[in-house]
MARNU-766242 format. One line per field, with one value per residue (C-alpha): x negated, y negated, z negated. Coordinates in Angstrom, 2 decimals. Layout:
<zators>
c1 <- c(X  ...) .
c2 <- c(Y  ...) .
c3 <- c(Z  ...) .
</zators>
This chain:
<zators>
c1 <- c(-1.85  -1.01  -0.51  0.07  -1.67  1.76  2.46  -1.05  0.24  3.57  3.26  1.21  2.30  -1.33  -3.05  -5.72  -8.90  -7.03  -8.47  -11.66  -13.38  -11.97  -8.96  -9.00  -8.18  -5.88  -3.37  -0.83  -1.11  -3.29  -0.93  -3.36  -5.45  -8.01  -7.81  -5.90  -3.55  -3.61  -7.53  -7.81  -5.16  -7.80  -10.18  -7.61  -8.10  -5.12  -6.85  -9.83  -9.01  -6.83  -10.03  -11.79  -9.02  -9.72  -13.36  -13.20  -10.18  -12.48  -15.80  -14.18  -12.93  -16.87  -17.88  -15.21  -15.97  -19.76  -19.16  -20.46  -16.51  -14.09  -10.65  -8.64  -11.00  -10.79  -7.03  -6.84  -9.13  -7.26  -4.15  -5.55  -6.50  -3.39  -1.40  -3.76  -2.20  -5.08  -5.41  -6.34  -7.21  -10.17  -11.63  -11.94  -13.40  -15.79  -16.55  -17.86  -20.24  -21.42  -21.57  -18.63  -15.73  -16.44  -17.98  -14.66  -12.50  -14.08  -13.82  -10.34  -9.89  -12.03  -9.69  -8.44  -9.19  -11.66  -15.42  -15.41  -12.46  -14.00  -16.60  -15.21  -15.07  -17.56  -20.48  -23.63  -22.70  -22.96  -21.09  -22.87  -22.04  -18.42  -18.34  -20.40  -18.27  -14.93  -16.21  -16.90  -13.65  -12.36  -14.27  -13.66  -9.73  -10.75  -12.46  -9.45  -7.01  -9.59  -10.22  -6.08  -6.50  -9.54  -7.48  -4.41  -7.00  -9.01  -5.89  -3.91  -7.40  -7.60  -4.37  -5.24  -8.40  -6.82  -3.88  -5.54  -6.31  -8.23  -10.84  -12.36  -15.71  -18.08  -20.45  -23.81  -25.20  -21.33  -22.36  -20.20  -22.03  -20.06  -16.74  -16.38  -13.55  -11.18  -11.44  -14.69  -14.37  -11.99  -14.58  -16.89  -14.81  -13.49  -17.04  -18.46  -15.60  -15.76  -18.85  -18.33  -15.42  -17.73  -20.28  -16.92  -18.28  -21.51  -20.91  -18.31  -20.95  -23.44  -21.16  -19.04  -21.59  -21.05  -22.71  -23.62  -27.20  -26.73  -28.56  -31.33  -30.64  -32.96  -28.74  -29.85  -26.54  -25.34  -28.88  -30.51  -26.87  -27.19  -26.98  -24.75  -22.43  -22.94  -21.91  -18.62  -17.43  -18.56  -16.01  -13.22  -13.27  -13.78  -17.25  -20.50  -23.03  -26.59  -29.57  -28.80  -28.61  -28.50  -31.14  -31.11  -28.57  -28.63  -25.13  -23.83  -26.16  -25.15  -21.29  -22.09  -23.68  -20.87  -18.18  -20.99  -20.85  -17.08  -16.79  -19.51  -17.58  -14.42  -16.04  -16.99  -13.47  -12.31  -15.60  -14.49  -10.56  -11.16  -13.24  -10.95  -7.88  -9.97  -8.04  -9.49  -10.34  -7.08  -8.25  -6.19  -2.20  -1.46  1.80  2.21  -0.59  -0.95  0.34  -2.13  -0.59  -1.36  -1.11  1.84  0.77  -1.99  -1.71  -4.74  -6.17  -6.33  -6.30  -9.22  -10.95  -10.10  -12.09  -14.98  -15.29  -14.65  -17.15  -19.79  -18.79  -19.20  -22.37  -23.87  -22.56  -24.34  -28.00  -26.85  -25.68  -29.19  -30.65  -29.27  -31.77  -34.42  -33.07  -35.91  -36.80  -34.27  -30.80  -30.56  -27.51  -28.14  -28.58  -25.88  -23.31  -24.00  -22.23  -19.46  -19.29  -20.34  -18.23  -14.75  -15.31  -16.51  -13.98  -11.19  -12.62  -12.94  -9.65  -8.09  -10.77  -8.81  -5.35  -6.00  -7.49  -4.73  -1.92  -4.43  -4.39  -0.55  -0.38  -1.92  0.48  -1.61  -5.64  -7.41  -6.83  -3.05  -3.48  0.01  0.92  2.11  5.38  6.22  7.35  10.74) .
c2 <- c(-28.67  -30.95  -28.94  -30.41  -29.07  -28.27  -26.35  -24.50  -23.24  -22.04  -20.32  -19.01  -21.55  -22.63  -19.29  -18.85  -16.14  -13.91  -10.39  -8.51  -9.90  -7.00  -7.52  -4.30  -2.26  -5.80  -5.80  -4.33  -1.02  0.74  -0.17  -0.76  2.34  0.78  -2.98  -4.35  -7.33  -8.68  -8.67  -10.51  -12.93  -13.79  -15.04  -17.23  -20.81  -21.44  -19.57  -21.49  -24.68  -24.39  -23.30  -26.14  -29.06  -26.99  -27.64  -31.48  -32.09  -30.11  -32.28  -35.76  -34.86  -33.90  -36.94  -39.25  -37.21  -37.83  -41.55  -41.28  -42.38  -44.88  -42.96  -45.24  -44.70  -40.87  -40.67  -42.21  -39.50  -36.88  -38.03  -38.91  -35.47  -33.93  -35.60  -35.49  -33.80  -32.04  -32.14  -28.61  -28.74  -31.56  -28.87  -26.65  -29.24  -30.12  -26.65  -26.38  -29.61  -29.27  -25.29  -25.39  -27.61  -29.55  -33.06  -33.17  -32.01  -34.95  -37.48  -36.52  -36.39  -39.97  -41.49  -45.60  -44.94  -48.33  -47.04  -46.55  -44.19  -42.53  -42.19  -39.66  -37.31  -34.86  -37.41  -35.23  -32.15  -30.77  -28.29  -25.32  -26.25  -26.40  -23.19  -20.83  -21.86  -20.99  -17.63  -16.83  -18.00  -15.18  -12.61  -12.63  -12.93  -9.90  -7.86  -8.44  -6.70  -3.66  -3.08  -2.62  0.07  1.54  2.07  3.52  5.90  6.91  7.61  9.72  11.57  12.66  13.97  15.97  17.09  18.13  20.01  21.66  25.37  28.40  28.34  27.54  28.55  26.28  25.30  23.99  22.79  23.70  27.60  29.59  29.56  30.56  30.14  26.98  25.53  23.55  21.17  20.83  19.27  16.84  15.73  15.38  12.47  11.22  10.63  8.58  5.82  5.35  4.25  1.91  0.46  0.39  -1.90  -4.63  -6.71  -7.29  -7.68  -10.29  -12.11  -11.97  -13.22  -15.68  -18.68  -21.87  -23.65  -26.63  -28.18  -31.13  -32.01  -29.72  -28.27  -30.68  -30.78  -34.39  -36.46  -37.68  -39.18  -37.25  -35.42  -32.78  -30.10  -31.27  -31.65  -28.11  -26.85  -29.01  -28.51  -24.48  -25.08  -26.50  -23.95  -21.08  -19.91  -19.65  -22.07  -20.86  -21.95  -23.41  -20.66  -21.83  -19.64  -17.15  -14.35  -11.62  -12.41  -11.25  -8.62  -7.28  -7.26  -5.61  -2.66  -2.53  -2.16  -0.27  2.00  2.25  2.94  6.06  7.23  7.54  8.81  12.12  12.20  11.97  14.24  17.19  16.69  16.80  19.98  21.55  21.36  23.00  25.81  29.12  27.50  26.28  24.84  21.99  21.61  17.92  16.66  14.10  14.67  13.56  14.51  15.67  14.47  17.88  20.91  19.58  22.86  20.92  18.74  16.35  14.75  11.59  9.15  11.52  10.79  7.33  7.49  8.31  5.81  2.69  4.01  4.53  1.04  -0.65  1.01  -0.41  -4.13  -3.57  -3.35  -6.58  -8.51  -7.90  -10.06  -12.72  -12.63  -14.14  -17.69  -20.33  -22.65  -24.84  -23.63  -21.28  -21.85  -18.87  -16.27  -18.15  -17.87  -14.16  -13.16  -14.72  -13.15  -9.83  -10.00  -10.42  -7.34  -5.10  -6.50  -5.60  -2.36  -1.69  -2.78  -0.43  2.16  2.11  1.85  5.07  7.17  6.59  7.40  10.67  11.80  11.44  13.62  16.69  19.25  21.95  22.25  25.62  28.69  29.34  33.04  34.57  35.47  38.97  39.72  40.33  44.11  43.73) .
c3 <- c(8.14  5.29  1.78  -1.58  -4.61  -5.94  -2.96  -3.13  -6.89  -6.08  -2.50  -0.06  2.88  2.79  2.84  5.19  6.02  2.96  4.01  4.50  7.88  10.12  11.96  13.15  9.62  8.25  11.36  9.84  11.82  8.77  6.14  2.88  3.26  3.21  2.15  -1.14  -0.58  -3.89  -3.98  -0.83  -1.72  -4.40  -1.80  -0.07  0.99  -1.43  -4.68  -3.63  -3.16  -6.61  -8.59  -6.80  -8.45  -12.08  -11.33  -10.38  -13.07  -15.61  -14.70  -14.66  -18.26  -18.88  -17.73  -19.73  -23.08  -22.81  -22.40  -18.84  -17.29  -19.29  -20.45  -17.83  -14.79  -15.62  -16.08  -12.80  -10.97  -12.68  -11.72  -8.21  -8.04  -9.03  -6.25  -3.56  -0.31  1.39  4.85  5.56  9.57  8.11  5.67  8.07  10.46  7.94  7.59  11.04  10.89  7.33  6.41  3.69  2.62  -0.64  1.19  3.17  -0.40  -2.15  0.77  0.68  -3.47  -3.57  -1.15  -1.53  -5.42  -6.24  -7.18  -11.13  -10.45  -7.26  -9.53  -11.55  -9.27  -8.29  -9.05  -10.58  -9.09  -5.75  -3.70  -4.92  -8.52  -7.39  -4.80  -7.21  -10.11  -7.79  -7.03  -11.04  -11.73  -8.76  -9.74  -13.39  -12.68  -10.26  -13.07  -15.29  -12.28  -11.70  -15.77  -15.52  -13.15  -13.94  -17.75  -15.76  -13.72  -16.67  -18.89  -15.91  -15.21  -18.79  -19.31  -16.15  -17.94  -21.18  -20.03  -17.12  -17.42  -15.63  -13.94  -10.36  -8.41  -8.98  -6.27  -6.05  -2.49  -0.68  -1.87  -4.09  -7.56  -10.86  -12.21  -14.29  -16.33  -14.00  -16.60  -16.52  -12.85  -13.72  -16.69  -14.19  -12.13  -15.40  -17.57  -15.03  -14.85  -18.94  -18.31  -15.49  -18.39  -20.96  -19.05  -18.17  -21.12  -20.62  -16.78  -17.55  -19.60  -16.99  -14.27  -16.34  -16.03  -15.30  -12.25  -12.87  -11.28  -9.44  -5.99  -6.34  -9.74  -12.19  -14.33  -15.21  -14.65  -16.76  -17.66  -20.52  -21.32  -18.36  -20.97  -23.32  -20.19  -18.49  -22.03  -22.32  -18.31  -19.58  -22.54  -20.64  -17.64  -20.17  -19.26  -20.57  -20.48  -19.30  -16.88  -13.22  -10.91  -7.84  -6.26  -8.60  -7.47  -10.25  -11.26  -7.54  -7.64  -10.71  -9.55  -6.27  -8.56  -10.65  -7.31  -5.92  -9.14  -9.41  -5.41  -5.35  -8.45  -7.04  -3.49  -5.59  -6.60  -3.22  -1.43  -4.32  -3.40  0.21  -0.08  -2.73  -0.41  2.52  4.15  2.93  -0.54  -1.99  -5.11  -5.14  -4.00  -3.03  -2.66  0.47  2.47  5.81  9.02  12.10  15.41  17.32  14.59  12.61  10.36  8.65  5.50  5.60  2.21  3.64  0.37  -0.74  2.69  2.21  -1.28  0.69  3.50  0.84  -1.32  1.66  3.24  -0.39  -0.80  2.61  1.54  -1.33  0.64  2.60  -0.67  -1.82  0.96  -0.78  -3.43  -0.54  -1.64  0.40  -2.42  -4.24  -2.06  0.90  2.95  5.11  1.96  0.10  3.04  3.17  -0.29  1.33  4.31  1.97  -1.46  -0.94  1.15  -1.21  -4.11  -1.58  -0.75  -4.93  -5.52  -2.30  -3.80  -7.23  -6.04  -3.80  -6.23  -8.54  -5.82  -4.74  -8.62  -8.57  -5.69  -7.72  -7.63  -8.84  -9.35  -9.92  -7.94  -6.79  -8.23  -9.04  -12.72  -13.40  -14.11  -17.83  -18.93  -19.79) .
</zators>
């Protein structure tokens, strides 16, 4: 398949692999219970190979503004770049002899242009510096989307919490315990997720790095400017300029426990729903739950259960993500290759985490015991 950078922009006729790795919950047949179109999208050949040209564009201008490039042999890379039609069946080709794309991108970016303009291209870097720096790019975009709903959760969770009245049993250990303020269960769903907003900065400026090493990460092209030119591509892709990190993985890590984080969160939201609508309890009235295909008299909480399977299956990625800190010496490509087998999986199951527990809190009819008022004397 043959697809034009202009086309990769403007549709999705060159989308491949969007979608968690599971064809079984993404055929169609599950509707987005448990996956998040939009998030996945993110992860698409398409999105990638569109940060990829913002990486190479962003480098030859690097190169040209340190003196490294002439202005003329740059302009022509950029442009060369621009127009390229990418011959998508070869990347994936490529893919299967050499572990990722980016030899067969450049080959392909690099083509027929004479050497001081093929030169501007991708020379200094290597394909870590260009796939790690793609996958900041996503996530940040992705952090931006899940702040949005994580503001629209936390705002329709407080109203709940502040015009909520009566009281409810509390329980400790699934046991009956003491009355508590209704309210004071919602704060205990709500509380949790300001935090998990409050940390966005900081976890922004952890992940937002660029990647930028070379070979075997020594960042010494161009000669004695390796610096000075991971600070300007840093500039110009709107990151932050740090230490090569090629085999240091604390940036993942530290997303995974934030998803991780957010995901548990909600699952308590969804375990207390789920147990709150139990027959025989009644502390919670949803409107729209689902149907049971034998006793058509039940009304199951399923977006709660939902809550509670993406929150257990984002907490198990988490344990395999943190293999990926066992990075063999300068570049792993087995550990590497694991976040992204493992990440796009638990950003989809965040983002389907977060649109569900907004639909489930929109489904609250009434919370507290259904206990009826008596009539006033007339």
């Amino acid at each position: 398949m043959l697809c034009s950078l202009r086309a990769l922009a403007s549709s999705m006729v060159c989308l491949h692999g969007a979608g968690m790795t599971n064809a079984f919950t993404t055929s169609g047949l599950f509707g987005t219970l448990l996956r998040d179109p939009s998030t996945a999208d993110a992860f698409s050949s398409a999105a990638f190979l569109q940060h990829a040209v913002v990486f190479e564009v962003a480098w030859a201008e690097t190169l040209v503004s340190l003196g490294a490039v002439e202005p003329e042999d740059g302009d022509a890379a950029i442009a060369a770049i621009k127009g390229t039609v990418l011959d998508m069946d070869a990347l994936g080709i490529s893919s299967d002899i050499n572990g990722l794309p980016i030899p067969e991108l450049v080959a392909q970016l690099r083509k027929d242009l004479p050497e001081p303009q093929a030169k501007a291209i991708h020379t200094g870097t290597t394909s870590q510096d260009v796939i790690d720096t793609v996958m900041v790019l996503t996530l940040l975009g992705l952090l931006d989307s899940f702040e949005a709903r994580l503001t629209t959760l936390v705002a329709a969770l407080t109203e709940l919490s502040q015009h909520t009245k009566g009281h409810l049993m509390g329980r400790t250990r699934m046991q009956a315990a003491l009355p508590i303020p209704v309210a004071m269960r919602v704060r205990s769903w709500v509380g949790p997720l300001r935090d998990h907003q409050e940390r966005l900065d900081g976890l922004r400026a952890q992940v937002g790095q660029v990647q930028l090493g070379g070979p075997v990460g020594l960042r010494d092209f161009p000669k004695g400017q390796g610096d000075a030119a991971a600070t300007e591509l840093a500039r110009r892709l709107g990151l932050r300029m740090g230490p090569v990190w090629h085999s240091n993985r604390t940036p993942m890590l530290d997303l995974g426990h934030w998803m991780t984080l957010v995901t548990g969160s909600l699952g308590k939201l969804g375990q207390d729903i789920a147990l709150m609508a139990q027959q025989g309890i009644d502390d919670i009235k949803l409107d729209g739950g689902g149907a049971s295909s034998a006793m058509p008299h039940k009304q199951n909480p399923v977006l709660a259960e939902a809550l509670v399977t993406l929150a257990r299956f984002v907490g198990i990625q988490q344990g395999g993500l943190a293999q990926a800190m066992v990075h063999e010496q300068e570049r792993s490509g087995a550990a590497w290759a694991l976040e992204w087998l493992i990440l796009p999986a638990m950003a989809e199951a965040t983002g389907a985490a977060l649109n569900q527990a907004i639909r489930l809190i929109d489904q609250i009819v009434r919370i507290g015991p259904d206990i009826p008022q008596p009539e006033k004397p007339d």
